[in-house]
N, C-alpha and C positions, 0 to 999 in steps of 0.2 A: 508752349513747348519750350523746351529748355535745351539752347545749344549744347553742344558736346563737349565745350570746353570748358563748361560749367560741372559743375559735382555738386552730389546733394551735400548739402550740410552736414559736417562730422563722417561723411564716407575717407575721407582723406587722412583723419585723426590713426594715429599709432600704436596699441597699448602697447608698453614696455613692462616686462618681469624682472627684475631685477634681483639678482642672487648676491649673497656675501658669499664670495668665492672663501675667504680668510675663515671667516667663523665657520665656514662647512667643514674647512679644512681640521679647525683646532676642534671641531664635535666627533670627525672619523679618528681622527687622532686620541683624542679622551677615548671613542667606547675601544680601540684597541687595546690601549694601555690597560682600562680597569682591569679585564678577567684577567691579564697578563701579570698584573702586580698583586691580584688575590691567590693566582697561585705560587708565585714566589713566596709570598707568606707565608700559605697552607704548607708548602714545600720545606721550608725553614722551619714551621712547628712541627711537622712530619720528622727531621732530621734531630731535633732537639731530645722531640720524645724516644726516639729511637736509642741517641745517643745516653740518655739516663736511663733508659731500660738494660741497654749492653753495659753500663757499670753497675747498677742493681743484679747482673747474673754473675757478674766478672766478678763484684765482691759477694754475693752469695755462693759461689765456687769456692774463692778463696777461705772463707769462713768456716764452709764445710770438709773443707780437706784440713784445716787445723782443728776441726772439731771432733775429726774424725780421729786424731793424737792423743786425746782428751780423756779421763778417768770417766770421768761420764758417759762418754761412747760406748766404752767396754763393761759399765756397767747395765747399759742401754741390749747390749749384745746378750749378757748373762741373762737377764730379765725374760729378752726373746728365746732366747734357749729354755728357760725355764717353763717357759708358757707353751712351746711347743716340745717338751720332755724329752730334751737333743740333751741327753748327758755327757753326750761328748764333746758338745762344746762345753758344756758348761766344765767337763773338766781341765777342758785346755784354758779356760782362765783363772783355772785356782791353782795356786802352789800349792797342791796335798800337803806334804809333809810340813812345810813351813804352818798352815793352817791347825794343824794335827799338832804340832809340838805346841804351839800357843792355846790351842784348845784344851791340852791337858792338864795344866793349873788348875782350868776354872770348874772340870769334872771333876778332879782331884779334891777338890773347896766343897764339891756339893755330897759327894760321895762322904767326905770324914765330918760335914757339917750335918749332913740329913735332910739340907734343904730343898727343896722344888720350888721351879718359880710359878709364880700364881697361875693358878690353872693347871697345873704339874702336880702328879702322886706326888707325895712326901716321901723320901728314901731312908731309909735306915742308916743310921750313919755305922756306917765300919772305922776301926781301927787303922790308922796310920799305916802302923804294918803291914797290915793287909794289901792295903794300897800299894803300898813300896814296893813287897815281892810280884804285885801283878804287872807291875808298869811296861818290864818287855812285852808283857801281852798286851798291854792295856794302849800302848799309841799305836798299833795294826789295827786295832777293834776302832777308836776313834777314828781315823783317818777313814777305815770303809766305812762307819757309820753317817760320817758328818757331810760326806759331797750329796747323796741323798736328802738329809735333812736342812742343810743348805739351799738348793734347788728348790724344793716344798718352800723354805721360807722364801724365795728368792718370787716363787709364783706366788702366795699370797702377798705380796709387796708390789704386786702388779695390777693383782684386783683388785686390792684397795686404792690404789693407785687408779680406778679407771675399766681395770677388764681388760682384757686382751683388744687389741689396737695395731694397728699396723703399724712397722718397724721405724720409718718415717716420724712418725705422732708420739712416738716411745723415748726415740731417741732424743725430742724437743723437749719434752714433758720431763724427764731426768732432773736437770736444775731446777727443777720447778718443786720436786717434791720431795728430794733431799737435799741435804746441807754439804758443800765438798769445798774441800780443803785441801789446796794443792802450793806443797810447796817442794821446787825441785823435781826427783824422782819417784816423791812419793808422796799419797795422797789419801784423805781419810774423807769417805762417805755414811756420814748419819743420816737413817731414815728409820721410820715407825710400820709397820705392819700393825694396823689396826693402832691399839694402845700398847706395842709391846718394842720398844728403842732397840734399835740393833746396830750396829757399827762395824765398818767394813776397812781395813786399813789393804791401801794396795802398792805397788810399787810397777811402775815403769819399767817395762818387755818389750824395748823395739818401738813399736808400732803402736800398741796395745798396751793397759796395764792388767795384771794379776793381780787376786786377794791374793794376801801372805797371811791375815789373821783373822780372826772374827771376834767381836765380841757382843753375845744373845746370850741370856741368862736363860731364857727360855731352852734355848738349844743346846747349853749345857745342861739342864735338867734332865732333859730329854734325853740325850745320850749317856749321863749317868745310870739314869732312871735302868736302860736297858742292859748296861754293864752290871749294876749293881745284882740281878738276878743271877750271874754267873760267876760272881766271885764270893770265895769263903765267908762267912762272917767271923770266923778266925785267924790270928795268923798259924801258917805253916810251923809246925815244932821242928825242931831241928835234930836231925837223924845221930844214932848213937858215935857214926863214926864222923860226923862234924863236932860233936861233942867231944871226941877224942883230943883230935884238932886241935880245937879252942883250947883245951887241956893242955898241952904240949907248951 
């Protein structure tokens, strides 16, 4: 038997655990920090992209309020007018008469020349004179003939262009498929309808530009074409008591 103040062997031994207080500490400290400095990150690329998104709109703003000052614009406007047969707008961007007075040389040329442009009846060429005495009649007859034929040209320059498109896609598309020429107050737009070159000279209105002229050979055929059925093929004789007149 084994006195009491004996102990079995190894009952008296101690395990000890022993902990790194330090490294626990610097391991609760790291998993804090990580997700705390991946969202600062995330945060600062968050704020990056945000901020080159807000000047990508601040300068597409800007770009589009100067675009909208632009001959292109307003030629973008005509187009959509034309596409949806708003002759009223399309008249509020044409100077009629300014349009009309320059158009009337180039019927004038076709009318005493006899020619049509391809694709165009051939016209009988009349006399000079003939011409001359009709001319107070003859720039009222252009002027309503031409913002119609205008228009018509204005919508086939669109479908060839594409087809009708929403005003957005119209208005980008502009520089793209004609040639424009802006200097100062005033500005010249080349484009083609199909194979047929037309030329659009405009001038600066505020906000907005206006044609003031046109030059389409086609379109002067055209509107000679329908003059020329309603004027003489002679000139006017001159009455016994102009003959007087002259006499005196």
């Amino acid at each position: 038997m084994m006195s009491s103040s004996q102990t079995p062997a190894g009952r008296g031994r101690k395990s000890r655990i022993v902990i790194d207080v330090a490294q626990a500490q610097a391991e609760a400290r790291s998993r804090k920090r990580g997700p705390g400095r991946g969202r600062r990150i995330l945060t600062l690329v968050a704020l990056a992209l945000a901020g080159v998104l807000l000047l990508i709109l601040v300068g597409g703003y800007a770009w589009w309020q100067s675009y909208r000052k632009s001959p292109a614009y307003s030629v973008a406007l005509l187009l959509d007018a034309a596409q949806r047969d708003d002759i009223q707008v399309v008249e509020s961007l044409i100077d009629s008469d300014r349009v009309a007075q320059g158009f009337v040389p180039q019927v004038i040329e076709k009318l005493t020349g006899g020619t049509g442009a391809a694709g165009s009846p051939q016209i009988s060429a009349l006399p000079r004179g003939v011409i001359t005495a009709a001319l107070p009649q003859l720039l009222p007859r252009v002027r309503e003939t031409m913002r119609e034929e205008i228009a018509r040209g204005l919508k086939g320059f669109s479908e060839s262009a594409g087809g009708q498109r929403p005003f957005i896609l119209l208005a980008l598309a502009v520089p793209r498929v004609a040639e424009i020429k802006e200097e100062g107050d005033a500005a010249t737009i080349a484009f083609k309808v199909g194979e047929r070159p037309v030329e659009l000279m405009m001038q600066r209105d505020g906000e907005r530009w206006k044609v003031v002229s046109v030059k389409d050979d086609e379109l002067a055929a055209g509107i000679a074409a329908r003059l020329a059925s309603s004027l003489p093929a002679t000139a006017p004789t001159p009455t016994n008591q102009t003959r007087r007149r002259s006499g005196r």
